[in-house]
C-alpha positions in Angstrom: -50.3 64.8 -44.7 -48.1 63.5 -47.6 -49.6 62.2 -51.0 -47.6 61.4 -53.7 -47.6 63.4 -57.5 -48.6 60.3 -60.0 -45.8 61.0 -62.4 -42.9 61.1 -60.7 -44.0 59.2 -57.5 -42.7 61.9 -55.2 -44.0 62.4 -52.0 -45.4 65.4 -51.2 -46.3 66.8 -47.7 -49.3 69.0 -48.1 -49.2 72.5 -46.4 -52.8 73.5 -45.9 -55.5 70.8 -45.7 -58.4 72.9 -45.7 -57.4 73.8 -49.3 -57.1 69.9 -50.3 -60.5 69.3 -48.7 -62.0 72.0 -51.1 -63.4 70.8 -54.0 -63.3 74.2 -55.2 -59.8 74.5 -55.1 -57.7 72.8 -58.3 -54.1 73.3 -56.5 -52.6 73.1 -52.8 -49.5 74.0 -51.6 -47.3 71.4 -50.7 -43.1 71.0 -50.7 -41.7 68.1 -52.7 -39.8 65.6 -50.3 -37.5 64.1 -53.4 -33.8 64.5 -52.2 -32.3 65.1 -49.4 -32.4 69.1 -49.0 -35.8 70.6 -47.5 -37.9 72.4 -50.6 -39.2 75.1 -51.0 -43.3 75.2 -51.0 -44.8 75.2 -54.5 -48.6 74.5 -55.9 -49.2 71.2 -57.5 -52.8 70.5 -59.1 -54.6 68.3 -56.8 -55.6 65.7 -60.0 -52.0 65.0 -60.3 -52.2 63.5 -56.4 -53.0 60.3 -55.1 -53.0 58.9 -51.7 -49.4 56.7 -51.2 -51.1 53.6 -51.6 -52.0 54.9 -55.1 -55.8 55.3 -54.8 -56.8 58.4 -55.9 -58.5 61.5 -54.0 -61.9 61.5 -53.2 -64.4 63.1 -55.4 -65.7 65.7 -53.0 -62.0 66.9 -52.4 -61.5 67.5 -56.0 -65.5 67.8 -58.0 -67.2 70.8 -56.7 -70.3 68.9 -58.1 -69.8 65.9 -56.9 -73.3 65.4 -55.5 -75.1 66.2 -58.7 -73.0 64.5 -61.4 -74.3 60.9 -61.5 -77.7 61.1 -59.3 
């Protein structure tokens, strides 16, 4: 799956989706694909993320209490 960092508008291909789907997880692996040369898997915190199309994660990836806050 690839998302993109908001700052720099890399794309990033994300290397474990079970961790993006937690929302108690802040960070998920994922390798940068800026540039033409593979990279090497880092972390990136999953609130600096959006989906390509710039709309942002869903709440119950990234707000462990997402189904109390709001109620």
């Amino acid at each position: 799956m690839l998302l993109q960092e908001k700052e720099s508008g890399d794309l990033i291909e994300i290397i474990d989706i079970a961790t993006l789907v937690s929302p108690t997880k802040t960070e998920v692996g994922g390798k940068s694909q800026a540039g033409e040369e593979e990279q090497e898997p880092t972390t990136f915190e999953k609130n600096k993320l959006v989906f390509p199309s710039g709309e942002v994660l869903p709440r119950c990836w990234t707000e462990e209490s997402y189904k109390t806050q709001g109620s």
